[in-house]
ChimeraX commands (.cxc) that place a marker at each C-alpha (Angstrom):
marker #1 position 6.15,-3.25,6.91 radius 0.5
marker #1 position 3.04,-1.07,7.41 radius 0.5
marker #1 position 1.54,-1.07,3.73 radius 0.5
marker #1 position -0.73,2.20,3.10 radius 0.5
marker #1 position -3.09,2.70,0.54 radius 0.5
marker #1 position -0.96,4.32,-1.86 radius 0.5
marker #1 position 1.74,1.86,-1.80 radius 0.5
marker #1 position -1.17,-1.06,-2.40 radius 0.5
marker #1 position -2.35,0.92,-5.50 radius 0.5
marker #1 position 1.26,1.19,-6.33 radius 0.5
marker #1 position 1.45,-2.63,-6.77 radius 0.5
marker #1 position -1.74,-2.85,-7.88 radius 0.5
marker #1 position -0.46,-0.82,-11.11 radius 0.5
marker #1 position 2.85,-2.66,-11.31 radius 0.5
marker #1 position 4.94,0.18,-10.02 radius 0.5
marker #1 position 8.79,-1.00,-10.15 radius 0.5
marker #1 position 10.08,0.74,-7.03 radius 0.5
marker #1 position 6.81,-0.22,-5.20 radius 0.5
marker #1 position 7.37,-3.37,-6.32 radius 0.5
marker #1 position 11.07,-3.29,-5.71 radius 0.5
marker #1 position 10.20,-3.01,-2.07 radius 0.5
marker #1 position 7.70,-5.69,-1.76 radius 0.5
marker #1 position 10.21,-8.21,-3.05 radius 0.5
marker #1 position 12.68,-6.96,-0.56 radius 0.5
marker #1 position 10.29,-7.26,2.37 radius 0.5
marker #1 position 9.18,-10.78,1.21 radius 0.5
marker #1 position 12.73,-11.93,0.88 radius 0.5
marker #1 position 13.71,-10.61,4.27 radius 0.5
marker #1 position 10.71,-12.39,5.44 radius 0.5
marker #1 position 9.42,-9.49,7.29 radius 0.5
marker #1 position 5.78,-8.90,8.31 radius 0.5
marker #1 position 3.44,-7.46,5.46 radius 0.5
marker #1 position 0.71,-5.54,7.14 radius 0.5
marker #1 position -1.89,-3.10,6.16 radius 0.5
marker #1 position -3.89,-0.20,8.19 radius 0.5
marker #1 position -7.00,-0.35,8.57 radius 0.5
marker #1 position -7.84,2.41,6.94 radius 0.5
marker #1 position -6.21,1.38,4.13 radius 0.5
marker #1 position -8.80,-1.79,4.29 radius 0.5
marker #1 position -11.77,0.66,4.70 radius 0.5
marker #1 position -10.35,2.26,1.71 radius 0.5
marker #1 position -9.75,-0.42,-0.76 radius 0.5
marker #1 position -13.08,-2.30,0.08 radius 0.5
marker #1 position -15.10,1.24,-0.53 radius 0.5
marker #1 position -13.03,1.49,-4.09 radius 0.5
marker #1 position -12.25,-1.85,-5.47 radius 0.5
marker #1 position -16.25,-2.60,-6.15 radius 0.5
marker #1 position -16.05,0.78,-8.37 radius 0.5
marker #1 position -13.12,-0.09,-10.29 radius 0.5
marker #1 position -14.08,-1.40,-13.63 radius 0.5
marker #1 position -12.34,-4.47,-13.97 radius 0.5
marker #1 position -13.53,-8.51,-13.97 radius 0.5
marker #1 position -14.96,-9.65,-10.52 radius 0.5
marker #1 position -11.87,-11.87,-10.34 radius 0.5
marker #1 position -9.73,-9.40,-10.43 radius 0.5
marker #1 position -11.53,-7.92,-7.68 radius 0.5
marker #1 position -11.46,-10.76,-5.71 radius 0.5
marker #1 position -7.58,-11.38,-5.90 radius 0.5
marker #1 position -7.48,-7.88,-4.13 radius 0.5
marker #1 position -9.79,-8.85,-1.33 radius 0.5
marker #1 position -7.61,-11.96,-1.41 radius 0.5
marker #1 position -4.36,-10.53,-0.47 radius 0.5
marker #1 position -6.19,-7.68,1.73 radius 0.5
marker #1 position -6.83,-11.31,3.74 radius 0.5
marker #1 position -2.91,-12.15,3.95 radius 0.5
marker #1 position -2.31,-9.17,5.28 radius 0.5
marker #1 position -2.77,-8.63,9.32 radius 0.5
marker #1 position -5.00,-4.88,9.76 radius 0.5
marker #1 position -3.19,-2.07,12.35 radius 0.5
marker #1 position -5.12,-0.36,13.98 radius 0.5
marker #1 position -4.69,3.21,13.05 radius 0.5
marker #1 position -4.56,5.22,15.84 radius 0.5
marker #1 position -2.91,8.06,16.53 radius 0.5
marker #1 position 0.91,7.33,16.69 radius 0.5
marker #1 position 0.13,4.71,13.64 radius 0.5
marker #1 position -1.70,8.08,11.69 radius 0.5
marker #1 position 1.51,10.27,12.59 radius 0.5
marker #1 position 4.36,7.97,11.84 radius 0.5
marker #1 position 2.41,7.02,8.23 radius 0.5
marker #1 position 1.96,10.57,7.39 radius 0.5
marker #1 position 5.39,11.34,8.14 radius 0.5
marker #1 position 7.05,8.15,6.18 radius 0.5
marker #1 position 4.64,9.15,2.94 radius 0.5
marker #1 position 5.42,13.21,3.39 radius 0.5
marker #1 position 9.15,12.13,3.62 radius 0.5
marker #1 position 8.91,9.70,0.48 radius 0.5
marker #1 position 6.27,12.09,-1.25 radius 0.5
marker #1 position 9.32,14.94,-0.86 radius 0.5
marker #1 position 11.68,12.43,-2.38 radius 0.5
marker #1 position 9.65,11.42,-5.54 radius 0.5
marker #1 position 9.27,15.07,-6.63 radius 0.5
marker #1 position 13.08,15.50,-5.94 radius 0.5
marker #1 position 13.29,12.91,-8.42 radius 0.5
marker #1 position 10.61,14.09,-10.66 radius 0.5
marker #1 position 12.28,17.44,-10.85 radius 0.5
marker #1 position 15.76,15.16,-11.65 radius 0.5
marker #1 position 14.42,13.52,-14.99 radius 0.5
marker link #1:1,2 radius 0.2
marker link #1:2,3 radius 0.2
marker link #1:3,4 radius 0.2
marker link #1:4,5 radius 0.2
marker link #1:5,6 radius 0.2
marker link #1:6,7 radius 0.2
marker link #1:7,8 radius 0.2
marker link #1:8,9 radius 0.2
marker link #1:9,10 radius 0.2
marker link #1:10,11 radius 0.2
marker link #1:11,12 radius 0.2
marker link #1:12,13 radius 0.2
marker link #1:13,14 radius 0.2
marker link #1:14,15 radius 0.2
marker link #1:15,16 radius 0.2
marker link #1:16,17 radius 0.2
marker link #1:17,18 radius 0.2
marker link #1:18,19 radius 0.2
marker link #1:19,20 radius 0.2
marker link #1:20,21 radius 0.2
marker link #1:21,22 radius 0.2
marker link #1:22,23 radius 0.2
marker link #1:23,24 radius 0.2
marker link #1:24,25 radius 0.2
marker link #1:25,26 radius 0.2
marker link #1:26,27 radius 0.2
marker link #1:27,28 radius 0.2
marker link #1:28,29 radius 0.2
marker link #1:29,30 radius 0.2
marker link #1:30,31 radius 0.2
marker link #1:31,32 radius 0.2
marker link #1:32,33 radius 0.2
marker link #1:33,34 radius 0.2
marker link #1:34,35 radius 0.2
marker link #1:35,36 radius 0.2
marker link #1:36,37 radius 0.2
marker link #1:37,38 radius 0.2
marker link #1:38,39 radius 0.2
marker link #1:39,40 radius 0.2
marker link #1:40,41 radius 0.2
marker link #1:41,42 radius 0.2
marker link #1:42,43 radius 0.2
marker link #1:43,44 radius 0.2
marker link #1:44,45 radius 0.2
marker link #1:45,46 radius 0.2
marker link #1:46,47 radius 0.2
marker link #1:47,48 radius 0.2
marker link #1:48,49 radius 0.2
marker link #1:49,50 radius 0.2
marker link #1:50,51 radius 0.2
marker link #1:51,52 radius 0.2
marker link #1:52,53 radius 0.2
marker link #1:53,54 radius 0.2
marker link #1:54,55 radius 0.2
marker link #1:55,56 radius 0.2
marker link #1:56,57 radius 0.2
marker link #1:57,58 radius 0.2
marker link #1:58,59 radius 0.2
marker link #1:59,60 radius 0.2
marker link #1:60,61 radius 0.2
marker link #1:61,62 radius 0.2
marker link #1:62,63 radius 0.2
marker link #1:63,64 radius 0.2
marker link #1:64,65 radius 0.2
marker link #1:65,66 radius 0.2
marker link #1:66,67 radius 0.2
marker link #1:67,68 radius 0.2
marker link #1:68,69 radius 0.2
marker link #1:69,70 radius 0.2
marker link #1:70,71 radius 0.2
marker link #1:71,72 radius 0.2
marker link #1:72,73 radius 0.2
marker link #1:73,74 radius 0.2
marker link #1:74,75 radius 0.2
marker link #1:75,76 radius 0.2
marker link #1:76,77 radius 0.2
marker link #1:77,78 radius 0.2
marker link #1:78,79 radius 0.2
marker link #1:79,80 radius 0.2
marker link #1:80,81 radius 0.2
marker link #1:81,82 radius 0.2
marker link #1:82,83 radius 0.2
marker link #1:83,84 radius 0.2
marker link #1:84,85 radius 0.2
marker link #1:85,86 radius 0.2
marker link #1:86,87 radius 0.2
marker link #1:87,88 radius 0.2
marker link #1:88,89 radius 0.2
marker link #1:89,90 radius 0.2
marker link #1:90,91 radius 0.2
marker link #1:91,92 radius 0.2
marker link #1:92,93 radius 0.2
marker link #1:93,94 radius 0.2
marker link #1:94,95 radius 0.2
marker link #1:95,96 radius 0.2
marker link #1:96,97 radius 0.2
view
């Protein structure tokens, strides 16, 4: 699994479905990768967020479990299109409840 930057910060608050589908990739033992934007990204914000330094160290930490994609083109489309497709479905949801 290609992890973006929104699903990171998604874990990174606790989110149950985000989380949901981290334990599911971790018990199917499946690869957990990030793009590299998503590196470029997190390393710009983290050092703004006002939290402890540890804290912001067990980010960089699991940023360094995590193998980097390259994002090039057909990585870019096939992201966009996953997080349009799942954007469409949370405010299906949101419009549910």
């Amino acid at each position: 699994m290609i992890e973006d930057t929104s699903f990171s910060i998604d874990i990174l608050h606790g989110d149950p479905a985000a989380l949901a589908r981290l334990d599911r990739t971790e018990k199917e033992s499946r690869p957990e990768k990030v793009a590299s934007v998503t590196v470029l990204e997190l390393s710009e914000a983290v050092p703004q967020l006002d939290v402890p330094q540890e804290r912001q160290q067990r980010i960089f930490d699991v940023l360094d479990t995590r193998h980097a994609v390259v994002a090039d083109e057909t990585v870019v489309r096939k992201a966009g299109k996953i997080s349009g497709e799942l954007a469409l479905l949370k405010s299906s949801a949101d419009d549910i409840f």
